[in-house]
Backbone as CSV, one residue per row, in Angstrom:
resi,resn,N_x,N_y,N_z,CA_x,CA_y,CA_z,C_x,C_y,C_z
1,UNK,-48.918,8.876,-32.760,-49.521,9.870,-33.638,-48.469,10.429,-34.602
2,UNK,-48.828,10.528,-35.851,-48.298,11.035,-36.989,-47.563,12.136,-36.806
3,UNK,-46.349,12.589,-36.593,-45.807,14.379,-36.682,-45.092,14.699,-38.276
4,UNK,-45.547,16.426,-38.450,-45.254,16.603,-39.257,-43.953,17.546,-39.092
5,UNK,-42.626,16.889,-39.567,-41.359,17.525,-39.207,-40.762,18.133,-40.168
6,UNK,-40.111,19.296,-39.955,-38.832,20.057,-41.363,-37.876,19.612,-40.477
7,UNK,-37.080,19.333,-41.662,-35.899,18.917,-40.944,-34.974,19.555,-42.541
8,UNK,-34.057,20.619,-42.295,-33.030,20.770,-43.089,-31.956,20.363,-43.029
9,UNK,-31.354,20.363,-44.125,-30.188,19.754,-45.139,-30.326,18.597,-44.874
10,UNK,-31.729,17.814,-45.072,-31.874,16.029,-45.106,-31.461,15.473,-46.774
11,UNK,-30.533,16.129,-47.251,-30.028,15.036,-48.555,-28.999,14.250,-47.834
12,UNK,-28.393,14.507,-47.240,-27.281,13.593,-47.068,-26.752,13.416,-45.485
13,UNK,-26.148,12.745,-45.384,-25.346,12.722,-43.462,-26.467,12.485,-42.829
14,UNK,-26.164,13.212,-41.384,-27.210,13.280,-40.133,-28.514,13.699,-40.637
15,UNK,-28.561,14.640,-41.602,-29.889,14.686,-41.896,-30.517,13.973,-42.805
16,UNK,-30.044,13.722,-43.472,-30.757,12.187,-44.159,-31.090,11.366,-43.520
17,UNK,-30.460,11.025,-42.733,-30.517,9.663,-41.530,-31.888,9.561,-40.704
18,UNK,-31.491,10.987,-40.268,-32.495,11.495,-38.724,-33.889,11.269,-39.727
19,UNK,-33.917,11.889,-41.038,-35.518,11.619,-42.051,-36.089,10.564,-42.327
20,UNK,-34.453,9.395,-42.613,-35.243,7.935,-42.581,-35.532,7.422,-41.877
21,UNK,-35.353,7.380,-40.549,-35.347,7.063,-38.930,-37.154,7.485,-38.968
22,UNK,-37.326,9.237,-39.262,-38.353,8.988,-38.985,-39.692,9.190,-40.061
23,UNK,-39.466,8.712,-40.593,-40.214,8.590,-41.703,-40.756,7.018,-41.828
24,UNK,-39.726,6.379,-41.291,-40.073,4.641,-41.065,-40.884,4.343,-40.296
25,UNK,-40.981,6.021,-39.142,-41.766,5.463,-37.642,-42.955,6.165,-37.908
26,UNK,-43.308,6.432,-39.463,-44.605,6.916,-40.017,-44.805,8.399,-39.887
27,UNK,-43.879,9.450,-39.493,-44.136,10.694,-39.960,-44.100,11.294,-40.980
28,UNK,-44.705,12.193,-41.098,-44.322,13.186,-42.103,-43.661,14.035,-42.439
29,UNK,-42.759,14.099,-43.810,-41.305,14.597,-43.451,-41.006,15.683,-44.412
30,UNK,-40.985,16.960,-43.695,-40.645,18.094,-45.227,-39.126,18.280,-45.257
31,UNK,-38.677,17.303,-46.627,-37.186,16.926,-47.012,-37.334,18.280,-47.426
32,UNK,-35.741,19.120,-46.844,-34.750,20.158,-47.268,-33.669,20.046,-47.958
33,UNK,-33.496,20.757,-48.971,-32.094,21.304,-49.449,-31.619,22.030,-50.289
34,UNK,-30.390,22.352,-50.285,-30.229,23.501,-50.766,-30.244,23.376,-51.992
35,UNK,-29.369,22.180,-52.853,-29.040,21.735,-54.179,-30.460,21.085,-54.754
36,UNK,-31.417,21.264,-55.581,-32.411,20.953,-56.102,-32.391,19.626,-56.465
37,UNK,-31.669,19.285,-57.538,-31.553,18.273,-57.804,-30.831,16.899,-56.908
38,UNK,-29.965,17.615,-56.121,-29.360,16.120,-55.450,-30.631,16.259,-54.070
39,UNK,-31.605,17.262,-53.940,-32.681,16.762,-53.027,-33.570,16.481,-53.863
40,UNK,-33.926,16.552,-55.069,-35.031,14.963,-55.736,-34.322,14.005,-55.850
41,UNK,-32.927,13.541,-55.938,-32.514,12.298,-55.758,-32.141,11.737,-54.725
42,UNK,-32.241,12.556,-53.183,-31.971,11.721,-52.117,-33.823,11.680,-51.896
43,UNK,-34.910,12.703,-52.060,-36.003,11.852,-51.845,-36.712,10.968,-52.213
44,UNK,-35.826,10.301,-53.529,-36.209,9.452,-54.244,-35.843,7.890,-53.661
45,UNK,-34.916,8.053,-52.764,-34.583,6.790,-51.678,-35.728,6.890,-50.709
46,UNK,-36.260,7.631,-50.363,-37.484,7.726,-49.007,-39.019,7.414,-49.869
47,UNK,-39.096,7.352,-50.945,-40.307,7.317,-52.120,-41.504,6.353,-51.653
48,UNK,-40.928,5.706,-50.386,-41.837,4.848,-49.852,-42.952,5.370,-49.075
49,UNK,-41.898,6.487,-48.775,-42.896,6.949,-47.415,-43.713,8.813,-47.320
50,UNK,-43.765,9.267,-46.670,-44.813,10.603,-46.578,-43.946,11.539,-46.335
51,UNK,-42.613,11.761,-47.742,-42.059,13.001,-47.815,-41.850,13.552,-48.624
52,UNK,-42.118,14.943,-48.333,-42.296,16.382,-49.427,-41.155,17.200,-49.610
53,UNK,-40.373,17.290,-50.909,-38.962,18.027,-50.716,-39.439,19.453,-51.057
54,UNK,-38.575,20.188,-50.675,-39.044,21.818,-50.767,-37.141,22.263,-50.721
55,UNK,-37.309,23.305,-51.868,-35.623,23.521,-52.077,-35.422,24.940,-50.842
56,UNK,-34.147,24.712,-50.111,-34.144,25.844,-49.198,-32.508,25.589,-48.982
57,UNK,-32.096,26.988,-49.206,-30.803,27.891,-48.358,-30.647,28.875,-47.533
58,UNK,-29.990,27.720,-46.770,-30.204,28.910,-45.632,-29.058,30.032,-45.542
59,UNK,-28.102,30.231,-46.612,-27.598,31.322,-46.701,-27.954,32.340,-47.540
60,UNK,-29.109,32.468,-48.255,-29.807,33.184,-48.578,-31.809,33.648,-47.994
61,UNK,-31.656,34.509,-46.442,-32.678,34.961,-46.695,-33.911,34.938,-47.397
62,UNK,-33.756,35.462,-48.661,-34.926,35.207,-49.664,-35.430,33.575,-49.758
63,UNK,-34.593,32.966,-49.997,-35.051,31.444,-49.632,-35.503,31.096,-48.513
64,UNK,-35.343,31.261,-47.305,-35.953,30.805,-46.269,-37.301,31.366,-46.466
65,UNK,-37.467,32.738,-46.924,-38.803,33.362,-46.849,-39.658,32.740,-48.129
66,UNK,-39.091,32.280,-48.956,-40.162,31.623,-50.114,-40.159,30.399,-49.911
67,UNK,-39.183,29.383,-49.077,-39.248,28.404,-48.329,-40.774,28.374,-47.630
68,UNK,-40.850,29.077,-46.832,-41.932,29.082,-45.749,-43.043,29.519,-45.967
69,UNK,-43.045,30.698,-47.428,-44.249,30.233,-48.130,-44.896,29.585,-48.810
70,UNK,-43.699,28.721,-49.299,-43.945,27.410,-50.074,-44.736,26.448,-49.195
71,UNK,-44.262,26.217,-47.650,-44.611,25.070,-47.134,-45.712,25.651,-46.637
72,UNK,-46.274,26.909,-46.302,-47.969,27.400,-45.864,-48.863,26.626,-47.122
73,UNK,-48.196,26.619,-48.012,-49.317,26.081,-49.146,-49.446,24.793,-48.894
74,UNK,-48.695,24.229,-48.415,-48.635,22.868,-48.222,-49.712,22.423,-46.889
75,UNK,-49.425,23.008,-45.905,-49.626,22.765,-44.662,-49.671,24.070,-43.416
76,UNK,-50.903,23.694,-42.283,-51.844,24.556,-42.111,-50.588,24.105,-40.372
77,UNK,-49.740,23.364,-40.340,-48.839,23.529,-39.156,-47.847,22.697,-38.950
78,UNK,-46.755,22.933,-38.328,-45.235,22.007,-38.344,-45.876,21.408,-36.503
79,UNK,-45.347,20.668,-36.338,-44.740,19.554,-35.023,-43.473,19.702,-34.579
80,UNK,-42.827,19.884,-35.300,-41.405,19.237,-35.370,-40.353,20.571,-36.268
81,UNK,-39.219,21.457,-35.831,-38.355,21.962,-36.676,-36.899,21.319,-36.211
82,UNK,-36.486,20.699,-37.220,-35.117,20.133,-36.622,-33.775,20.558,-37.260
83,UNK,-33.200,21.706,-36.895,-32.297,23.101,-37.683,-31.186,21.915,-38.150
84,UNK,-30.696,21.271,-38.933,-29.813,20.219,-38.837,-28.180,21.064,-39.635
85,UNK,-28.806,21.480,-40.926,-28.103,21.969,-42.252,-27.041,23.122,-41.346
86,UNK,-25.786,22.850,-41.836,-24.645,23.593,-41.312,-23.663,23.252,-42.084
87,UNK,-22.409,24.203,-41.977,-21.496,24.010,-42.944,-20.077,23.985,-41.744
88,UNK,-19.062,23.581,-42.250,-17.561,23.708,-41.741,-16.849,23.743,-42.510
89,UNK,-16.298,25.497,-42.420,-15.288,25.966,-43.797,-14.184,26.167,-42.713
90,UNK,-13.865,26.099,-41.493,-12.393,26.907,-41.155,-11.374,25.854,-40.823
91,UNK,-11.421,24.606,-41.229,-10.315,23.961,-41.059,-9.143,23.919,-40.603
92,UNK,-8.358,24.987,-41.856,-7.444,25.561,-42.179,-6.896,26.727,-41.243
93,UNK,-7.603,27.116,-40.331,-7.811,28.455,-39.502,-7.956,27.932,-38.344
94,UNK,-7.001,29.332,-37.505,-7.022,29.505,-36.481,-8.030,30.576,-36.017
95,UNK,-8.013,31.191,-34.770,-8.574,32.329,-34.341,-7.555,33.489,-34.836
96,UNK,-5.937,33.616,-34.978,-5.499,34.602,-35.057,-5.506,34.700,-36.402
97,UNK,-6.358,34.062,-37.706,-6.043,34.481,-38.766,-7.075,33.872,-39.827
98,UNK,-7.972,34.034,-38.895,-9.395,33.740,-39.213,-10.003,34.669,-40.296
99,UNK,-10.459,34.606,-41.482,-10.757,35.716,-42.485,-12.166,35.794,-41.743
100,UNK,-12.905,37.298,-41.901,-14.310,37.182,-41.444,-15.312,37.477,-42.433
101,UNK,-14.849,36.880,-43.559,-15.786,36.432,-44.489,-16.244,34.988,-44.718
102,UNK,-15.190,34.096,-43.783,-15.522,32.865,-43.496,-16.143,32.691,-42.319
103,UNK,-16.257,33.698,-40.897,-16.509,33.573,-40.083,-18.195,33.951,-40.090
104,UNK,-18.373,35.131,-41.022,-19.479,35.781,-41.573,-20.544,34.578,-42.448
105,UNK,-20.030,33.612,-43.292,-20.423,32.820,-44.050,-21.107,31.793,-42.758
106,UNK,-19.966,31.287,-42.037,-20.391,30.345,-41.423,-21.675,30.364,-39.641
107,UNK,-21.721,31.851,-39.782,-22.464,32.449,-38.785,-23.992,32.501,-39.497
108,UNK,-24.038,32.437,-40.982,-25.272,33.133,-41.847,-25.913,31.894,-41.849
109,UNK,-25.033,30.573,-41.878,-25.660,28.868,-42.390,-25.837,28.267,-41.409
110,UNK,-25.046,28.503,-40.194,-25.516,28.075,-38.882,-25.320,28.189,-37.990
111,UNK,-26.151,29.622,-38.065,-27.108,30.341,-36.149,-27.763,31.419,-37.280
112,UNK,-27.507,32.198,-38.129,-28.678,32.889,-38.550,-29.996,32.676,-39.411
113,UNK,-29.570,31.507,-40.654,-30.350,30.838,-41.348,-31.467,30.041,-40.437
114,UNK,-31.037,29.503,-39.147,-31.787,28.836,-38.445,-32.557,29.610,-37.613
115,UNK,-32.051,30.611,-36.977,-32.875,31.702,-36.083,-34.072,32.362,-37.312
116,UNK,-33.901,32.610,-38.595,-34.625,33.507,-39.396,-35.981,32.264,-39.446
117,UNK,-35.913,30.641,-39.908,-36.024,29.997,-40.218,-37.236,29.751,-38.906
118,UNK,-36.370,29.746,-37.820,-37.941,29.382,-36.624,-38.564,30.257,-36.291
119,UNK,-37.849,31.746,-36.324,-38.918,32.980,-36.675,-40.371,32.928,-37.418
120,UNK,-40.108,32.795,-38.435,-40.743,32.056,-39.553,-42.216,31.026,-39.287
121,UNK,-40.955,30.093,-38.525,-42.155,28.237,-38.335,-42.914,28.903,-37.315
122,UNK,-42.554,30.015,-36.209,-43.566,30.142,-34.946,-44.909,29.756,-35.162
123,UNK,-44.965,30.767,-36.106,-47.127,30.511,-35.868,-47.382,28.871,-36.157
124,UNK,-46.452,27.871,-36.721,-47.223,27.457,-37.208,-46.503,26.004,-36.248
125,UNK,-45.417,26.438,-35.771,-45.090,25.714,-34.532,-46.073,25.954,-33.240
126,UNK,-46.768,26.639,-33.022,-47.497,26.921,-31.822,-48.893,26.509,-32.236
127,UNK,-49.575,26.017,-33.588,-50.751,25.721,-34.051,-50.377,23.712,-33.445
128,UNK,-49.123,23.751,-33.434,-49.300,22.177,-33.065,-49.688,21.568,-31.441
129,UNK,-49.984,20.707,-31.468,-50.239,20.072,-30.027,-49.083,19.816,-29.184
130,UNK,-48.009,19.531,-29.428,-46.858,19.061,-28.764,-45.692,19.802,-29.936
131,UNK,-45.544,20.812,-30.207,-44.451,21.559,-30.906,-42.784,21.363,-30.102
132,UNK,-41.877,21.368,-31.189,-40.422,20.710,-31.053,-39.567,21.325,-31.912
133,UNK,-38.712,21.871,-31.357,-36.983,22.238,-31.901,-36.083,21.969,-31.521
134,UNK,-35.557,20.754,-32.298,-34.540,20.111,-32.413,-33.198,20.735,-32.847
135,UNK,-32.470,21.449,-32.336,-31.144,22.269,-32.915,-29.530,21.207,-33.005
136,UNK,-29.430,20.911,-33.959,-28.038,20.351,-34.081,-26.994,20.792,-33.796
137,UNK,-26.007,20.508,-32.887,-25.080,21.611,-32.468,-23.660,20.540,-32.554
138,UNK,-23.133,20.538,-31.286,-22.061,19.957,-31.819,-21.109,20.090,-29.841
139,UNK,-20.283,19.175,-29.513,-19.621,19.303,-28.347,-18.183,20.254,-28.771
140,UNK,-18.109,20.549,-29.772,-17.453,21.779,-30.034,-17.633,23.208,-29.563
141,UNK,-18.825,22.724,-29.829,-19.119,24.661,-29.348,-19.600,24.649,-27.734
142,UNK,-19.009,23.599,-27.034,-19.622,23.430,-25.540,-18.289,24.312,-24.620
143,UNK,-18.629,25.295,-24.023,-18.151,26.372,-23.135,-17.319,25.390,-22.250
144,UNK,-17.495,24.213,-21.860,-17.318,23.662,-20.145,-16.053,23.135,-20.957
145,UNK,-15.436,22.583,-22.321,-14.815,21.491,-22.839,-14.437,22.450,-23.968
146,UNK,-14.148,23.630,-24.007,-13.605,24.278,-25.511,-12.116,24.586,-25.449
147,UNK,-12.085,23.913,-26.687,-10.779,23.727,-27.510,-10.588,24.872,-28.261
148,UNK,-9.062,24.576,-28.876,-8.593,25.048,-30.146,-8.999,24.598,-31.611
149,UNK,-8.744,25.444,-32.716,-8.884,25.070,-33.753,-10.183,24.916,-34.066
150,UNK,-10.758,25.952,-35.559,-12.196,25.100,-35.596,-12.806,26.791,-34.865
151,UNK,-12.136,27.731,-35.278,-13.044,28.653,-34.424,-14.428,29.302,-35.222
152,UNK,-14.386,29.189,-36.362,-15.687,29.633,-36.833,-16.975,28.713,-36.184
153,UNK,-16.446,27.492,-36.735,-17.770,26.532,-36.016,-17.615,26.731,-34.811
154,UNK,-16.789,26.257,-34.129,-16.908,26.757,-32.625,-17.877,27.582,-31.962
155,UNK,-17.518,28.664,-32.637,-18.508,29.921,-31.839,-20.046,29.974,-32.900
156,UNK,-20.156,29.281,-33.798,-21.282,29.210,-34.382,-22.081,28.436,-33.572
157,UNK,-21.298,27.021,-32.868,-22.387,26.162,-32.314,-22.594,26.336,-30.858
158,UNK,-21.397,27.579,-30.164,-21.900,28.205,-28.817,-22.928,28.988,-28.932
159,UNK,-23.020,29.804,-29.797,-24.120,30.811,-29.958,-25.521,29.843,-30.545
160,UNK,-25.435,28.865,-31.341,-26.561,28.097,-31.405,-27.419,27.690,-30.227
161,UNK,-26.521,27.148,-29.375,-26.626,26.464,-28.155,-27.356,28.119,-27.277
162,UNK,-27.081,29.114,-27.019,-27.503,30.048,-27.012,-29.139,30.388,-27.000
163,UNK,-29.022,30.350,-28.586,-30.453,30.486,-29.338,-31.553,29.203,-28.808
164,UNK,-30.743,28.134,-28.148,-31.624,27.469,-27.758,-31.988,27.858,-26.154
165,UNK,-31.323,28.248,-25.684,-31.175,28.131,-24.041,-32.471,29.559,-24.036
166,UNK,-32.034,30.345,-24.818,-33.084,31.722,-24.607,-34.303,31.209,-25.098
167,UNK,-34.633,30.742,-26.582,-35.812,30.619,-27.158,-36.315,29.523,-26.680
168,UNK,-35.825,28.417,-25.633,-36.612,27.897,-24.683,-37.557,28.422,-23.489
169,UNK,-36.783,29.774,-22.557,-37.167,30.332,-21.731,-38.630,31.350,-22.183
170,UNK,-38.261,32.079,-23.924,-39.398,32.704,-24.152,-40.471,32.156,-24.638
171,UNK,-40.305,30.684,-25.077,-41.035,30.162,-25.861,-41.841,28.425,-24.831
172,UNK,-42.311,29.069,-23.919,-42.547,27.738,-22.682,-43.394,26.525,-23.181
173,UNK,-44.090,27.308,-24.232,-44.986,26.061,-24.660,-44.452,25.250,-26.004
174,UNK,-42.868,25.656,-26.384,-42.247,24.603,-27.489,-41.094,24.126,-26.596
175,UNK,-41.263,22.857,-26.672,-39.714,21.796,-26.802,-38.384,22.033,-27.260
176,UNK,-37.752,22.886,-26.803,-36.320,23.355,-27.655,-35.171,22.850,-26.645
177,UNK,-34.746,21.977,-27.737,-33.193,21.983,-27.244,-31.871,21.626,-28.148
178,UNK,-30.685,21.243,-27.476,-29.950,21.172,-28.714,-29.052,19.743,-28.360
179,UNK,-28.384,18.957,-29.619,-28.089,17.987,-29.673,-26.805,17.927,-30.076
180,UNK,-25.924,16.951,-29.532,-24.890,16.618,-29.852,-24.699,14.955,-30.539
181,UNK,-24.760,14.831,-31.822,-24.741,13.558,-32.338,-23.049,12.683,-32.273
182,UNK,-22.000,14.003,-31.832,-20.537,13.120,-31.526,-20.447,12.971,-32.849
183,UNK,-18.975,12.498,-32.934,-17.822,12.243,-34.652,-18.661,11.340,-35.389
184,UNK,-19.234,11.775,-36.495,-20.265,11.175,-36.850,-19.677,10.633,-38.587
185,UNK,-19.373,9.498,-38.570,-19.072,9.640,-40.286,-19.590,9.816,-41.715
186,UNK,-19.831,10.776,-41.553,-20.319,11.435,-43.250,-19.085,12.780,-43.991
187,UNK,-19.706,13.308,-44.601,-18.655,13.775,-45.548,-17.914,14.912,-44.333
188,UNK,-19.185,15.202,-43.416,-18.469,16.473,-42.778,-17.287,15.866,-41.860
189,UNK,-17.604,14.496,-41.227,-17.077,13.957,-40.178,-16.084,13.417,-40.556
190,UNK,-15.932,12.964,-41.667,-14.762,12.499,-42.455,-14.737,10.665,-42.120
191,UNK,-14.248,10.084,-42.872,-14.080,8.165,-42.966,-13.260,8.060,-41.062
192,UNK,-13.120,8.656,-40.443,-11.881,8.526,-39.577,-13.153,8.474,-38.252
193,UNK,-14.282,9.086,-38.520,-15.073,9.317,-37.025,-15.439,8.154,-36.631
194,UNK,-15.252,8.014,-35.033,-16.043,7.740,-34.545,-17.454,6.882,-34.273
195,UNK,-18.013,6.848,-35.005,-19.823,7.416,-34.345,-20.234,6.688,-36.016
196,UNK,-20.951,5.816,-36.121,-21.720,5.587,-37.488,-22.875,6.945,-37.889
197,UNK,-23.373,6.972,-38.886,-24.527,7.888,-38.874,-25.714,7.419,-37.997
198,UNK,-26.152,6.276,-38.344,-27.177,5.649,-37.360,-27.426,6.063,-36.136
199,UNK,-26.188,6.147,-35.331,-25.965,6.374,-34.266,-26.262,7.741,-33.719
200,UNK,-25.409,8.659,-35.085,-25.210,10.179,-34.945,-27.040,10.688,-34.281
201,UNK,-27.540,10.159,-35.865,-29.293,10.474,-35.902,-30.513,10.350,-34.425
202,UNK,-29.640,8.918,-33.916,-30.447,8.552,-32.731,-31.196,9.493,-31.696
203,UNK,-30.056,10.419,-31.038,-30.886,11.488,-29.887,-31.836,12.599,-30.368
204,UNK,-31.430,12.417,-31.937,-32.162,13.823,-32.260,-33.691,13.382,-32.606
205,UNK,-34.126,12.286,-33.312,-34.993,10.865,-33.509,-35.246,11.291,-31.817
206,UNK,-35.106,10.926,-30.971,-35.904,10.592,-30.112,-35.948,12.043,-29.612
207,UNK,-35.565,13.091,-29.310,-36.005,14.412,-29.015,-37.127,14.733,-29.583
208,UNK,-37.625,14.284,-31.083,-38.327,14.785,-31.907,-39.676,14.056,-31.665
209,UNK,-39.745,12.642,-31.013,-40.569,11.783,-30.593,-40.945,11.293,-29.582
210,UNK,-39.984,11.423,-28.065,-40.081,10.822,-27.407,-41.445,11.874,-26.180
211,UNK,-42.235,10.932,-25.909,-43.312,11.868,-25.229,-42.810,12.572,-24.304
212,UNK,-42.295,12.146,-23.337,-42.197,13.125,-22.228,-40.217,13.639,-22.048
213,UNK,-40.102,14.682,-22.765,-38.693,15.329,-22.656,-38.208,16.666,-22.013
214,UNK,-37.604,17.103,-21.650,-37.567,18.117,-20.834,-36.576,19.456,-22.285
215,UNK,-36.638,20.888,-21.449,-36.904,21.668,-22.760,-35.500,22.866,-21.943
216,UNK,-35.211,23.183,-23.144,-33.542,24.238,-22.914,-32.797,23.231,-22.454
217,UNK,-32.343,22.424,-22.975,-31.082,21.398,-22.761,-30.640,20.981,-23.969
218,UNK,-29.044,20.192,-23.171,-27.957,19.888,-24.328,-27.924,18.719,-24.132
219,UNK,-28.117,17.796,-25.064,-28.187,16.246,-24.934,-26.975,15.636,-26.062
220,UNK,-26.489,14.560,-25.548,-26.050,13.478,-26.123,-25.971,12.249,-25.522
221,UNK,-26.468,11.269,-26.885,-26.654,9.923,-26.380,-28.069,9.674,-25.389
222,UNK,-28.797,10.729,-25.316,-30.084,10.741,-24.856,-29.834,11.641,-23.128
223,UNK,-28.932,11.732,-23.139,-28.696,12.594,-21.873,-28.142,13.678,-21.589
224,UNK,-28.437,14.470,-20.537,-27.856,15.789,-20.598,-26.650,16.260,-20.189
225,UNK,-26.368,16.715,-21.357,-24.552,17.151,-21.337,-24.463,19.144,-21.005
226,UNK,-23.300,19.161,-20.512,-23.194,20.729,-19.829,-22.902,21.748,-21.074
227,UNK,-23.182,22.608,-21.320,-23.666,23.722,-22.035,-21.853,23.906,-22.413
């Protein structure tokens, strides 16, 4: 059966990927992004198939909210929210000298843009038959295995991981969990990773599809990894 999925920041990387993956397997796909124009030219590669771009930032509030009234006009319910769109500005930074206007930036694009964002999809996530949140996270921000360096994202994708573990428990009748796609090579991952994109896209593709999955968990590679 046909699902109808948002999936943000699908112009490019993992989220592009995870859209063509499923867009091939005949869903319906509401392409995100922030940049207008480079999202009519990455949905102009998918032109084959049943997807609708809608411009959205998630570091601006006001956009998520005219986002989501944009897509009510469209459509009477989502299947599928798959929080993908995130940024990594602290490179350069440690924890002892961390500016918190970068820490602030990178908290607003990914864990608050996404929390405001499924606020939002509820009603129309709970109008579906089998409703799903797919949260992109990262083995960075995993408590059992945390490192140095990298502390903005870090604690952006513990507290993601978070937002999933709770809004699973309150939310019994949606599918929420969160994914680890591993060193994935696109612009964020850099030429040096790991992990093809193909690959990256795979668990989150099948979280979003696979019938029978279990809900408040951390997966990679299709299995469950420790928080």
């Amino acid at each position: 059966m046909s699902k109808r999925i948002v999936i943000t920041g699908s112009n490019r990387g993992i989220g592009f990927e995870i859209a063509r993956q499923l867009a091939v397997l005949g869903h319906e796909i509401i392409f995100t992004a922030r940049n207008t124009s480079k999202g009519l030219e990455a949905e102009k590669q998918l032109a084959d198939y049943d997807v609708h771009f809608f411009q959205l930032d998630l570091e601006e509030p006001e956009s998520i909210e005219t986002f989501v009234h944009a897509l009510g006009r469209h459509a009477d319910h989502v299947d599928v929210l798959i929080n993908n769109a995130a940024i990594l500005k602290d490179s350069d930074y440690h924890l002892r000298n961390l500016p918190m206007e970068v820490l602030d930036r990178m908290l607003q694009v990914n864990l608050k843009g996404p929390i405001l964002l499924t606020q939002l999809l509820l009603p129309y996530l709970l109008k579906s038959i089998d409703p799903r949140i797919v949260n992109l996270s990262s083995g960075m921000g995993a408590l059992s295995s945390m490192g140095g360096g990298y502390p903005a994202y870090r604690i952006s994708k513990t507290a993601l991981n978070s937002f999933t573990a709770i809004l699973a428990s309150e939310q019994p009748k949606i599918k929420v969990n969160s994914v680890c796609p591993g060193w994935v090579r696109t612009d964020m991952g850099g030429a040096n990773a790991s992990r093809s994109v193909e690959r990256g896209a795979e668990t989150a593709v099948w979280l979003a599809t696979e019938p029978a999955i279990s809900t408040g968990k951390f997966f990679r590679d299709k299995r469950v990894i420790d928080w």
